[in-house]
C-alpha positions as YAML, in Angstrom:
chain: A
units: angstrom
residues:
- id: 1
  name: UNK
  ca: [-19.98, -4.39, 22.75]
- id: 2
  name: UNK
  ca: [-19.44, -1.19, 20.73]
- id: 3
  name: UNK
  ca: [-16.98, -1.18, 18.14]
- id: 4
  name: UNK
  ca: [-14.23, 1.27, 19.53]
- id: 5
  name: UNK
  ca: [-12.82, 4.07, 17.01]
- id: 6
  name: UNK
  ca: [-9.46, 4.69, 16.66]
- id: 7
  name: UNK
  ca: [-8.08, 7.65, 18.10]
- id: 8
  name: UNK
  ca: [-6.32, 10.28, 16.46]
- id: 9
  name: UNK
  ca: [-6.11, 8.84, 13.08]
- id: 10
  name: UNK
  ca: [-6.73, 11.10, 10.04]
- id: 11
  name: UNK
  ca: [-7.32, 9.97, 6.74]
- id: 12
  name: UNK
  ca: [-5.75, 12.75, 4.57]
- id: 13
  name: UNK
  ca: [-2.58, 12.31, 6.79]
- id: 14
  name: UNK
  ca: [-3.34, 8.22, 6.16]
- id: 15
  name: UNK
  ca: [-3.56, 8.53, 2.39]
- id: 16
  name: UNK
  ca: [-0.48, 11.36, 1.98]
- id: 17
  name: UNK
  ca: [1.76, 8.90, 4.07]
- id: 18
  name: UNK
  ca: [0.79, 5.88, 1.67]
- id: 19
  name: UNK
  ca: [1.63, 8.06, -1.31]
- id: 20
  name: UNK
  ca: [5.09, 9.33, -0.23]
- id: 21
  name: UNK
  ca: [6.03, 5.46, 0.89]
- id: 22
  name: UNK
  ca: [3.97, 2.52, 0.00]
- id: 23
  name: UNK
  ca: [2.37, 0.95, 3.27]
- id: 24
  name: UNK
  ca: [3.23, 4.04, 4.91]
- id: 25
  name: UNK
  ca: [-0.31, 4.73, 5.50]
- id: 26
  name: UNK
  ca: [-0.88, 1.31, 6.86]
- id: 27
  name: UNK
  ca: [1.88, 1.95, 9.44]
- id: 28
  name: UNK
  ca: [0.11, 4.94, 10.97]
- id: 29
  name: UNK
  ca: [-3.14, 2.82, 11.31]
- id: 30
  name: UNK
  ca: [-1.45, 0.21, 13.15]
- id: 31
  name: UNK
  ca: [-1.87, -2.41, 10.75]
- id: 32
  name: UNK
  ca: [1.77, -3.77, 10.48]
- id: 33
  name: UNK
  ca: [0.43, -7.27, 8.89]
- id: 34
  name: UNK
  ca: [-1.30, -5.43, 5.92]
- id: 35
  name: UNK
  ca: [1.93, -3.07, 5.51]
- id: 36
  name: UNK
  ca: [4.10, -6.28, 5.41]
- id: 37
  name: UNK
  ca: [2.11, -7.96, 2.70]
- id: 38
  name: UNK
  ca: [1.91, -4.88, 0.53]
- id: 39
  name: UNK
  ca: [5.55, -4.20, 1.07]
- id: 40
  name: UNK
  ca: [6.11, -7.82, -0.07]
- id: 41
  name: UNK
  ca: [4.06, -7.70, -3.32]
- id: 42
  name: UNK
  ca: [5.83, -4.61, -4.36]
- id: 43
  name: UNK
  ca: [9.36, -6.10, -4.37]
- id: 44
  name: UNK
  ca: [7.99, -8.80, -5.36]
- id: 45
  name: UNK
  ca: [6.40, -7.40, -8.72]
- id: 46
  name: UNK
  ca: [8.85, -4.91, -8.89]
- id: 47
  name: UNK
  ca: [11.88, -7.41, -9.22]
- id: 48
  name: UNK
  ca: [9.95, -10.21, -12.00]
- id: 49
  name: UNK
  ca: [9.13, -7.02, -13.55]
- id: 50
  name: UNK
  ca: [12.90, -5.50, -14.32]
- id: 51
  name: UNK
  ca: [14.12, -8.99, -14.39]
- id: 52
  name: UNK
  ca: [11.75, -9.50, -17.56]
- id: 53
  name: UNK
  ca: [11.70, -5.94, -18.62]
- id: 54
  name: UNK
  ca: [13.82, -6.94, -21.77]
- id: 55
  name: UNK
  ca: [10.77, -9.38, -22.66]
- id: 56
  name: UNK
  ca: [8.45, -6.56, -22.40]
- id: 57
  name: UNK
  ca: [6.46, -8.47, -20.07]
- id: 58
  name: UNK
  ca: [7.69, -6.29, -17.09]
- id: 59
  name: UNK
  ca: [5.74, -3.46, -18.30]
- id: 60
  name: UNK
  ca: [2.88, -6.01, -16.94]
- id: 61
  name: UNK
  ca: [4.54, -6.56, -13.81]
- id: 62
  name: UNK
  ca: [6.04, -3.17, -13.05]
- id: 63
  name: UNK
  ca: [1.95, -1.66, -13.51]
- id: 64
  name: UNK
  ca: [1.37, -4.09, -10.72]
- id: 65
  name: UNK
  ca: [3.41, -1.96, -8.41]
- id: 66
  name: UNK
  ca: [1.11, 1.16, -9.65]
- id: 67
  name: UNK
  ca: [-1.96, -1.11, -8.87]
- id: 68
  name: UNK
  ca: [-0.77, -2.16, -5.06]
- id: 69
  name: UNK
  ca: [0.01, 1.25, -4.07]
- id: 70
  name: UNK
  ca: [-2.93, 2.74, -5.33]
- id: 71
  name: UNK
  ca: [-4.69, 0.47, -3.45]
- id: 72
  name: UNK
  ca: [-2.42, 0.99, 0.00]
- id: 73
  name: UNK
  ca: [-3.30, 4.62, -0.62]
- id: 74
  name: UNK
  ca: [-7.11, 3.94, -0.96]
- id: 75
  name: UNK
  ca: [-6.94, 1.50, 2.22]
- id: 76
  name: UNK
  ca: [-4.86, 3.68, 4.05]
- id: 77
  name: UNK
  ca: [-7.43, 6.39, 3.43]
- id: 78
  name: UNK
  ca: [-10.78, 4.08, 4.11]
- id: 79
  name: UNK
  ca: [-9.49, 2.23, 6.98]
- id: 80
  name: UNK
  ca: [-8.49, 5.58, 9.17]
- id: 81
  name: UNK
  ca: [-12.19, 6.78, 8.40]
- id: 82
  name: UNK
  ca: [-13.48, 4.21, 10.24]
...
């Protein structure tokens, strides 16, 4: 059985809508599971990281959120291609 390619996805328009709201690109390729998890992480960091910003460990934390939607953006933007 062939693999069957998804129709009418474009990756620019995958990767632009993961830039302007994290997951946002995940959303579009119909992959609600993989937009729920890296919605998740992203509160998740993003809290721990201004609850201990006065330790200076949140700068840690808070460059997690950079990491997670750079990679939503660079899934978003793979995954349509295929």
């Amino acid at each position: 059985m062939e693999k069957q390619k998804k129709i009418g996805t474009n990756p620019l328009y995958a990767a632009v809508l993961s830039a302007m709201m994290m997951g946002g690109g995940q959303i579009y390729n119909r992959q609600l599971k993989k937009f729920a998890v890296i919605w998740l992480a992203s509160v998740f960091l993003t809290f721990i990281g201004l609850l201990t910003l006065i330790f200076l460990v949140g700068f840690v934390f808070l460059f997690g959120v950079f990491v997670v939607w750079a990679y939503s953006i660079y899934d978003a933007y793979t995954q349509a291609s295929k």
